[in-house]
N, C-alpha and C positions, 0 to 999 in steps of 0.2 A: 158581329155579322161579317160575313167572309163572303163573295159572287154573289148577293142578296138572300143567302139562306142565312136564317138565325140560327147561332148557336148558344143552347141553352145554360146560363152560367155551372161551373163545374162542382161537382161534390169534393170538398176541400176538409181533410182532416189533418187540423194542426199538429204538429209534433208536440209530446207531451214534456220534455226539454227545450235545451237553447236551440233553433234550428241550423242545422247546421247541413242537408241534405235535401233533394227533392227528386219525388218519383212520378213522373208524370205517366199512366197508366190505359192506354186507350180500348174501351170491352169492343164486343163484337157484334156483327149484324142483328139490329132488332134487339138490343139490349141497352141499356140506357149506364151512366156513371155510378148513380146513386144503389141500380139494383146490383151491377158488378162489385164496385167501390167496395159495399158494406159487407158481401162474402167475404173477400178475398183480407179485407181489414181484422176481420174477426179469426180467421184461420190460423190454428196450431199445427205447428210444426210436429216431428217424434220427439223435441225436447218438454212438450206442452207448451211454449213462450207461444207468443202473439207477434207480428213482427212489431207491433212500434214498443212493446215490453223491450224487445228484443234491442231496436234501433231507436232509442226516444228522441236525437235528433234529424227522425227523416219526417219531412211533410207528403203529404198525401194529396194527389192529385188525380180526379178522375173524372173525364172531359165526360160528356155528353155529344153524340153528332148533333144536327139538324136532320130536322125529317126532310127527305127527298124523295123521289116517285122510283120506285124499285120495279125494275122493268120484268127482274125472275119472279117476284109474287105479282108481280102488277096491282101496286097498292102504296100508299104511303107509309113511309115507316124507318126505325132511326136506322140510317144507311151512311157511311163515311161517305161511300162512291156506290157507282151505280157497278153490274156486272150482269152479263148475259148467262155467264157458265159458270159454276166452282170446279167441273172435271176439267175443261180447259180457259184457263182462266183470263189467259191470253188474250181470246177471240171478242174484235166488236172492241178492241179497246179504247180505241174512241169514245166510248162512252164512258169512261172509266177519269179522265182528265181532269174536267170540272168539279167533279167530288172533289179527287186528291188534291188537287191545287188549293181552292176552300179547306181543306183540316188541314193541309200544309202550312197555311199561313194562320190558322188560325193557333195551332199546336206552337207556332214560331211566337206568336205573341203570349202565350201563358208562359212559355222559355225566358222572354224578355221581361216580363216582370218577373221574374223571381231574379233574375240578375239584378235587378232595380231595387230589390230587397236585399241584395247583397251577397246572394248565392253563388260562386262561381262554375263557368257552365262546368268544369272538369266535376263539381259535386252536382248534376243533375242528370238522372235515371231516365232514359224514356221506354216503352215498349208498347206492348197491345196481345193481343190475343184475335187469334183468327183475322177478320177483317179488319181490328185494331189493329194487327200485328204487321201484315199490309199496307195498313198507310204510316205506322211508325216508322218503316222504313223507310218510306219518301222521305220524310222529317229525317229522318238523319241522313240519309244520302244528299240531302237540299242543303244539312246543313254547314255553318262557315267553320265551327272550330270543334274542337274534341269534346264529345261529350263524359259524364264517368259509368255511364255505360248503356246499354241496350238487350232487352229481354225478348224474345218473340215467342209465342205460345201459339202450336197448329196454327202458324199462318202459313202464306206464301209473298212472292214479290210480285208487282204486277210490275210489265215490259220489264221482266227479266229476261228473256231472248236476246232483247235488244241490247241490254249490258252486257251479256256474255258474246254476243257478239265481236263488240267493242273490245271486249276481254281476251277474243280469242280462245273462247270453248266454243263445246258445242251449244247446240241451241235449249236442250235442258227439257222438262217437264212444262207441259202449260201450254203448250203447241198441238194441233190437232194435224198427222204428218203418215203420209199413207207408204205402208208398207210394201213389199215386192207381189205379194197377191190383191194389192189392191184396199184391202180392210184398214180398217184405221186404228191409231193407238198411240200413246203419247210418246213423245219426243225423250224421256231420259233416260238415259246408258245408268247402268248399272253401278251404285257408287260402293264400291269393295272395299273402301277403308274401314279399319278397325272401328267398332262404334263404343261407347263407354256404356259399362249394363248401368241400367237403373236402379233405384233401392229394393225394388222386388222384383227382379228378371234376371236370368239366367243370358249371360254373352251364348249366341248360338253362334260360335266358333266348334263346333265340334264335328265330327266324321260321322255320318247317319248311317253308314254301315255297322259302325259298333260301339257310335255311343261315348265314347272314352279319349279318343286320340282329336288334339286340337287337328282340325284343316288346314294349311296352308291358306293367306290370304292373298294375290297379290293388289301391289297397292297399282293404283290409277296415276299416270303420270299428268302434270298439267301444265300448260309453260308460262314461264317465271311471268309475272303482272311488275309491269313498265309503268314508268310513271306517267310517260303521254298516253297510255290506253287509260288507266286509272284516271286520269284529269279528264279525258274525252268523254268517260261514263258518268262523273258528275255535272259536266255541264251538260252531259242528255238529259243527265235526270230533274235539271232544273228546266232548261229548257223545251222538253218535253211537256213542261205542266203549266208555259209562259209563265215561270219566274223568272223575278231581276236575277240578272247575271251574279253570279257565286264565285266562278273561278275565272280566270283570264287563261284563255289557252296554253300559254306557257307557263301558268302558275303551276310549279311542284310541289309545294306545300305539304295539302292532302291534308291536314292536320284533322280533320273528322275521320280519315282512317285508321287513324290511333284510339280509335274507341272502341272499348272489347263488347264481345258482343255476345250471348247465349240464345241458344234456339232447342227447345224442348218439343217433341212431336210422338203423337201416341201411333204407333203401327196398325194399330185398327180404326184410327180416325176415318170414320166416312163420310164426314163431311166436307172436309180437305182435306186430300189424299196426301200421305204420309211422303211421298214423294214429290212433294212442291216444298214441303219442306227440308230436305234434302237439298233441292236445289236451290234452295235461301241459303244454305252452307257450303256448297261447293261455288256459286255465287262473287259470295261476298268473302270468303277464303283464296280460293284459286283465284276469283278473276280480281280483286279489288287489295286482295292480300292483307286481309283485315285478322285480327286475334279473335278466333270464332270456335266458341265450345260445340259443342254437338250432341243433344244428348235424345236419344230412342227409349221410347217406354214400352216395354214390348204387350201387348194383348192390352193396349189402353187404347182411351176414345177420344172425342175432342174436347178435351179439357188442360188443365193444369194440374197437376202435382204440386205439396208440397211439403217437401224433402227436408233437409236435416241442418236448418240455420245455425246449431249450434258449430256446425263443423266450416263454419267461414264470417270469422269476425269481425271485417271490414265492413263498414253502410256499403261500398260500392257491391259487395260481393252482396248484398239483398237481390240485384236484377239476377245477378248471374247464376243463382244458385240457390234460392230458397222457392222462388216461387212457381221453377218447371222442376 
């Protein structure tokens, strides 16, 4: 139990080896552990392997939120946190707190036992999907030391303005911010950098006049992330949520920035706009200067991929590369 909401114990598959790994996995609004959990457990890759064939010492972890009253259906139903909008997701965020702070701590103590089992955190995995993917972030921006890695699937960040701020970018996607005629439209610039194509999509790097000749990209400049912006954005992020204090203002540290990080996003996601995810990697690259894949699925929706585990053999590399 986390702010008096109950959370329902987690759909836990043991590794079928010695354990030596742990993924801790958060689904998305209005979907429970056990229904997410058992999809994604059961999924073959293009080698046909399963991931835990694949990875026999990773354990399988996939929370359940507590039901809370969901103010966009107006009804109860399993929600990390409450939200007013998914176009801008920003807005009313205030009510958005009390969830996070609840699965932040409670995502903190499934983390603490498995260290209590003996796991250390550099071998445990966190991530989520869509609104898992949301508050998996909190969890690792709350947290104290390096995790071995972090997956996002169509999510976004919530009070990402506010860390880019601190960051010294712009204010990003997720903002509702009126243009020169007045009309409205969201807040983010155009991210030009090269994107990596996916297993079935074509890099649209090429000249629409004929088809043939790459374009010219250029790239976006961003300025270098300092480590008192970097420290100032972790204690918002804790503070922000009234968690115990994380970092001490002069702590340089960072060591949870050392945690790589993948974020997979379908271009035709409408249900979160493929550009909140974007700005989850310009984010936590540019502002926070973290090791952040980026990977675009072109003409895909909101879901997950997944891609080719054969072709990355470390357990760590499961977050970052089998399962977007």
């Amino acid at each position: 139990m986390a702010g008096g909401h109950v959370f329902p114990a987690p759909f836990v598959v043991s590794p079928i080896g010695p354990h030596t790994h742990t993924l801790i996995f958060l689904h998305g609004r209005g979907d429970t552990g056990p229904s997410f959990g058992s999809g994604l457990y059961i999924a073959t890759g293009s080698s046909g392997f399963s991931l835990p064939s694949l990875y026999p010492g990773l354990k399988f972890i996939f929370p359940t939120t507590a039901k809370r009253y969901s103010s966009s259906f107006r009804c109860s139903m399993t929600e990390w946190f409450d939200t007013a909008s998914l176009t801008f997701p920003e807005e009313q965020g205030h009510m958005q707190k009390e969830g996070l702070r609840d699965a932040v701590e409670h995502i903190e103590g499934l983390i603490s036992d498995e260290v209590e089992l003996g796991i250390p955190e550099h071998n445990i995995i966190i991530g989520g999907i869509s609104q898992g993917c949301a508050t998996a972030l909190h969890v690792l921006l709350s947290h104290k030391a390096r995790l071995g890695g972090f997956v996002g699937m169509s999510g976004w960040l919530p009070f990402a303005s506010n860390i880019r701020q601190i960051c010294r970018l712009s204010s990003g996607a997720g903002l509702r911010v009126r243009d020169g005629r007045g009309s409205t439209s969201d807040g983010e610039q155009d991210e030009s950098e090269d994107e990596p194509e996916d297993a079935g999509g074509e890099q649209n790097n090429m000249d629409p006049s004929d088809g043939h000749h790459p374009s010219p990209r250029k790239k976006k400049r961003y300025p270098i992330p300092l480590p008192e912006n970097q420290t100032e954005a972790l204690v918002f992020a804790r503070d922000n949520l009234s968690l115990p204090p994380g970092l001490a203002k002069g702590d340089h540290s960072l060591v949870v920035l050392k945690t790589p990080v993948f974020l997979g996003h379908g271009d035709e996601d409408y249900t979160v706009d493929y550009k909140l995810g974007r700005n989850i990697y310009s984010t936590l690259k540019h502002g926070l200067g973290m090791d952040v894949t980026w990977k675009r699925y072109k003409m895909f929706g909101h879901w997950y991929k997944v891609s080719h585990p054969f072709l990355f053999p470390s357990p760590k590399r499961v977050a970052t590369h089998y399962l977007c």
